[in-house]
C-alpha distance (Angstrom), angle and dihedral (degrees) to the residues before:
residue distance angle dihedral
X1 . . .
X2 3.63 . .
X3 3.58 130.6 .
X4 3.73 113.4 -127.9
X5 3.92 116.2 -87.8
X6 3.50 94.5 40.0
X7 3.72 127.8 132.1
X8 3.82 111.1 -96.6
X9 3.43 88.7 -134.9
X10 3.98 143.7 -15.6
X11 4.15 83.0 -92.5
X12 3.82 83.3 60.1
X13 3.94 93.3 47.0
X14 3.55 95.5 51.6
X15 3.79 92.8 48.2
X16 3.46 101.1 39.1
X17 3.94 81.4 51.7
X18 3.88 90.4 57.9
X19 3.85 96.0 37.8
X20 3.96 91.4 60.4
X21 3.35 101.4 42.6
X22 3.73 88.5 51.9
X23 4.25 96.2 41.2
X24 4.23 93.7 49.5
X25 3.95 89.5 97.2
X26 3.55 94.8 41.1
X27 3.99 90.7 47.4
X28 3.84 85.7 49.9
X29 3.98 95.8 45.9
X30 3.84 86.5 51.2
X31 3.69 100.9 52.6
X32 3.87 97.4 44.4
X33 3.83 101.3 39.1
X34 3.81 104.3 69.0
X35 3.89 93.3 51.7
X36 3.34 82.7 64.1
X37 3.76 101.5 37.9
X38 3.55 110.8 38.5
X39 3.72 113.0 -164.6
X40 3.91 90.8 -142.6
X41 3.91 96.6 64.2
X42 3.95 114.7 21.0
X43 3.98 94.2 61.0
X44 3.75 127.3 -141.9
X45 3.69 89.6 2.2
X46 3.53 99.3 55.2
X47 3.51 93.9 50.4
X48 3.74 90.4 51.1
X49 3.82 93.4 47.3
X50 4.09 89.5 47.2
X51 4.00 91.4 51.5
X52 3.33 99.6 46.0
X53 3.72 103.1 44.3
X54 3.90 88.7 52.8
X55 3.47 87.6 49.2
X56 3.77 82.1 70.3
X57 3.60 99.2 58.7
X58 3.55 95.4 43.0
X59 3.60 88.3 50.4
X60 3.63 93.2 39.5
X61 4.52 89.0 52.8
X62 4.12 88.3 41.1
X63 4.06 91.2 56.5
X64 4.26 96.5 43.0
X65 4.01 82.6 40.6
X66 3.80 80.7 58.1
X67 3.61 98.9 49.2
X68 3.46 113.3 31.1
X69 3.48 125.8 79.9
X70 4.39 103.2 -111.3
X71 4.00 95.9 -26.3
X72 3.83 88.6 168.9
X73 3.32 85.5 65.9
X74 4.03 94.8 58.4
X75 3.74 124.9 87.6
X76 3.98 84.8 -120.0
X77 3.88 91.3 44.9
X78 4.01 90.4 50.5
X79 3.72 93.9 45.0
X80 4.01 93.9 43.4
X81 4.30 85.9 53.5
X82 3.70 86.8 47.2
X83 3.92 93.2 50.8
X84 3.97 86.8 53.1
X85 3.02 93.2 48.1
X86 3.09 116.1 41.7
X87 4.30 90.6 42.9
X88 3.91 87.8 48.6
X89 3.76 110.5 139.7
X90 3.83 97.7 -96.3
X91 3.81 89.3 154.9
X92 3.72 87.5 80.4
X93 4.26 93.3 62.7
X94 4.49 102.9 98.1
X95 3.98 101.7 -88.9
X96 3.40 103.0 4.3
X97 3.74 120.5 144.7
X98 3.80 129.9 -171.0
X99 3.23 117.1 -134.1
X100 3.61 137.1 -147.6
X101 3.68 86.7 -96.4
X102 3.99 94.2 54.1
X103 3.93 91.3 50.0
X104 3.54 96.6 54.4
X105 3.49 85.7 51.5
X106 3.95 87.2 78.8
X107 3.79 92.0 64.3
X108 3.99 74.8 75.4
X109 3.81 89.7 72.3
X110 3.93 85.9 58.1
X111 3.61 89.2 60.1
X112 3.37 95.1 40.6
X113 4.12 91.8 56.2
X114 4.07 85.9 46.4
X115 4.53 88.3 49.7
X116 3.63 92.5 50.1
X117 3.94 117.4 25.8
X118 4.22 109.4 74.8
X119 3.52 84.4 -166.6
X120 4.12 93.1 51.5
X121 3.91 89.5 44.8
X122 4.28 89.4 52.3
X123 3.40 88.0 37.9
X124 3.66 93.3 57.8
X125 3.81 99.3 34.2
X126 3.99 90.8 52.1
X127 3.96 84.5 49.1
X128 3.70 90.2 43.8
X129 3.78 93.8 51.6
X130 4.38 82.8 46.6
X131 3.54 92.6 52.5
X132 4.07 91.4 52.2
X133 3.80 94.3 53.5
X134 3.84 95.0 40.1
X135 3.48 81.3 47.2
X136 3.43 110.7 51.0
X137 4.27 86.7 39.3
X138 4.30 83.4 60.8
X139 3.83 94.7 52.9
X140 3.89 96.8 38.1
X141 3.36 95.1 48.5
X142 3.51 101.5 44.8
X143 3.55 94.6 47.9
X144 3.93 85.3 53.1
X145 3.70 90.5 49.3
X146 3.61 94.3 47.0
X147 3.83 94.1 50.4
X148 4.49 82.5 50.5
X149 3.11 90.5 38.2
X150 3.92 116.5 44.2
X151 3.66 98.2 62.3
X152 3.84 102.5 70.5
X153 3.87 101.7 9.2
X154 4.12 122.5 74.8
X155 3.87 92.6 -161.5
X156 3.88 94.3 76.2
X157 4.10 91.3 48.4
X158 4.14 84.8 147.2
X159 3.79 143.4 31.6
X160 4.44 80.4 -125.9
X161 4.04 77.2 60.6
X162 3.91 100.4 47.8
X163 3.89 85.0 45.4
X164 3.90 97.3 53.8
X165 3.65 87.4 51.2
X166 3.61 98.3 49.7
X167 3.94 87.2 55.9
X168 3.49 93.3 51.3
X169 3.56 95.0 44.9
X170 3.94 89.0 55.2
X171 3.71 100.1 49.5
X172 4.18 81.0 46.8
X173 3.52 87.4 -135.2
X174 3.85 87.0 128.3
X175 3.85 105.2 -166.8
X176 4.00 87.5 -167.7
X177 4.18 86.1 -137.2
X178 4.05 90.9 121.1
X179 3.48 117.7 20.8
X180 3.84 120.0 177.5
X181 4.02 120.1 -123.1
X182 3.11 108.8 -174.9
X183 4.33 127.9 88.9
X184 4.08 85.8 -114.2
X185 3.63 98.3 48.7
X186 3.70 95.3 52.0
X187 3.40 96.3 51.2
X188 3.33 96.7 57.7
X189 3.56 90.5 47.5
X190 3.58 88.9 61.0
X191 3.69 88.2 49.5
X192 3.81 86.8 45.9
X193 4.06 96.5 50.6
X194 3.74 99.0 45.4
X195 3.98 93.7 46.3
X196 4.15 82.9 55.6
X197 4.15 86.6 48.8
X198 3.70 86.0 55.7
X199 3.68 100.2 43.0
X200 3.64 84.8 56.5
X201 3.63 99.2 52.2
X202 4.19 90.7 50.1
X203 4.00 84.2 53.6
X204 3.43 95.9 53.8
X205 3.65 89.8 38.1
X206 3.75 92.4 50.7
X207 4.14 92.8 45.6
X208 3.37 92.4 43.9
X209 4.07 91.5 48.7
X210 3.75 90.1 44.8
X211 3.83 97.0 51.8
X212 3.86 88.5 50.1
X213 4.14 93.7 -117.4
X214 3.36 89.6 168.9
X215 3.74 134.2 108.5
X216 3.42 103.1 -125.4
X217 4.14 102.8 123.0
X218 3.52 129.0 -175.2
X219 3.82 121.0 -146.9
X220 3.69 95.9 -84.8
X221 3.49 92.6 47.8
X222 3.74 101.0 -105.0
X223 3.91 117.3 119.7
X224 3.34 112.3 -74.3
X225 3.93 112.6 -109.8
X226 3.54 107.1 -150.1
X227 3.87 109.0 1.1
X228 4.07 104.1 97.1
X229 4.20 110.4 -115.9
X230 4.11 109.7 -83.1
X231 3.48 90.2 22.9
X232 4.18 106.1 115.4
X233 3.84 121.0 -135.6
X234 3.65 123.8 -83.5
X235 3.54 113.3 -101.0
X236 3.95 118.2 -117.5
X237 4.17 107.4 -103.7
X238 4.43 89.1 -121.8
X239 4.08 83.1 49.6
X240 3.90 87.8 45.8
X241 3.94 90.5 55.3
X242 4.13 105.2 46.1
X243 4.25 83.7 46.7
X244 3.88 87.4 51.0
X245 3.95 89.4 43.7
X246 3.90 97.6 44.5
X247 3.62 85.7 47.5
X248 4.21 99.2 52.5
X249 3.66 82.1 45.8
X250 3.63 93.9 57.1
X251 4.01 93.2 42.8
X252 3.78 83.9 58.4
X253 3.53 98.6 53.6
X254 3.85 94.1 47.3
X255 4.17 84.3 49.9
X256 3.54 91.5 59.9
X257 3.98 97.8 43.8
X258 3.35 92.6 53.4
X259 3.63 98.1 49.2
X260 3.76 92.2 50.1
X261 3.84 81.5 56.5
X262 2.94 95.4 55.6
X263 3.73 104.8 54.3
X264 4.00 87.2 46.2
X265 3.44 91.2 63.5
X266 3.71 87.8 38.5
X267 3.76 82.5 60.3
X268 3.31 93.8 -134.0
X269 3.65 112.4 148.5
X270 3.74 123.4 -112.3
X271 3.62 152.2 168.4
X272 3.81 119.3 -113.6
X273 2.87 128.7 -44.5
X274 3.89 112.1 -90.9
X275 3.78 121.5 -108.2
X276 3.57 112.0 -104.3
X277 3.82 118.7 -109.9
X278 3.31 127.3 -100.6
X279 3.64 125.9 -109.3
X280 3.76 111.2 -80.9
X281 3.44 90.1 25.8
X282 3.98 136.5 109.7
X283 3.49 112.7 -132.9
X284 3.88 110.4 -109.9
X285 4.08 113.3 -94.0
């Protein structure tokens, strides 16, 4: 018997496979949009956008409802009713008014993405374990620099001063407010500006990983799930077999023309030459 949230069947599998590797940007699109368009006060288009993007969750429960063995019976299933639910477009019911309560309720769909995506749950632990490291670079180092720095120059009066400019110095946006003179405070700006260089290669990295960017296709032209990018589709076992028969066949023929070749330029007399086999066939001994 199986547990609930399995695939009904390997039919199922393979399409529920597909279906969320194809619905991750809508998913994403869906649970960002509306808390920055809120229905209530940007008119026709906020209504539109708040529809339509929990269209996509119904949608989204309806389909793994259909293909999964008693999802509403799974923490994930019960949370994913719960986020339709409870982010249903009430604002279109006559004097009804969402409160503050009912739009924080949409930070649910957040969660929800995090829950049920594997790549939104790497995505966020690889930018989670970024975010510590850049992190912990900006406070060290501007603590560093502020202990260099402090002393002799009047731009890093406080330790709320030292921090600012470590931020800035890690998104290399490099407001030139605060600049450090002394040998120690460069050098840790250096240290500073290429960690932010790297952080923003892993982000695009990790965006460009999680949307699939990648040219790895399979043979309907969808992103190939478990084949690495560049790497060509396996070929079916029956295809495998009338390329490996066309090509012995082939083989043969060449064998045969070049030893009739060879015994013309031997000069040794002979008939005609034979008629080449047919494909499929060995040439006769």
């Amino acid at each position: 018997m199986r547990r609930p949230g399995q695939p009904r069947s390997a039919r199922d599998a393979t399409f529920l496979k597909r279906y969320d590797t194809w619905m991750q940007l809508p998913i994403v699109v869906s649970a960002i949009l509306p808390l920055v368009v809120v229905p209530e006060s940007n008119g026709w288009v906020g209504v539109v956008v708040g529809v339509a993007t929990w269209l996509v969750f119904l949608v989204d429960y309806l389909v793994h409802t259909r293909h999964l063995d008693r999802y509403g019976r799974t923490r994930l299933g019960q949370f994913d009713l719960f986020v339709v639910v409870a982010t249903a477009p009430w604002f279109l019911l006559p004097d009804a008014r969402a409160g503050q309560f009912v739009v924080l309720l949409r930070l649910a769909r957040l969660a929800r993405l995090v829950m049920a995506t594997k790549g939104a749950r790497r995505l966020f632990e690889r930018l989670g374990r970024v975010a510590a490291v850049a992190g912990g670079v900006v406070v060290i180092g501007s603590l560093v620099a502020y202990h260099a720095e402090h002393p002799t120059n009047p731009e890093f009066a406080t330790v709320g001063d030292a921090l600012w400019w470590g931020i800035v110095t890690l998104t290399t946006v490099g407001y030139g407010d605060i600049v450090p003179k002394t040998s120690t405070g460069r050098w840790v700006a250096v240290v500073i500006m290429l960690t932010g260089v790297a952080v923003l290669g892993l982000l695009a990295g990790s965006l460009a990983s999680f949307f699939r960017l990648d040219n790895g296709k399979s043979a309907d032209g969808s992103p190939a799930a478990d084949s690495p990018p560049g790497e060509p589709a396996a070929t079916p076992a029956p295809a495998q077999d009338a390329v490996l028969h066309a090509l012995a066949a082939e083989v043969s023929a060449l064998r045969r023309q070049v030893e009739v070749l060879t015994e013309r330029l031997a000069g040794t007399p002979g008939g005609p030459a034979p008629e080449e086999p047919a494909p499929g066939q060995d040439a006769p001994r």
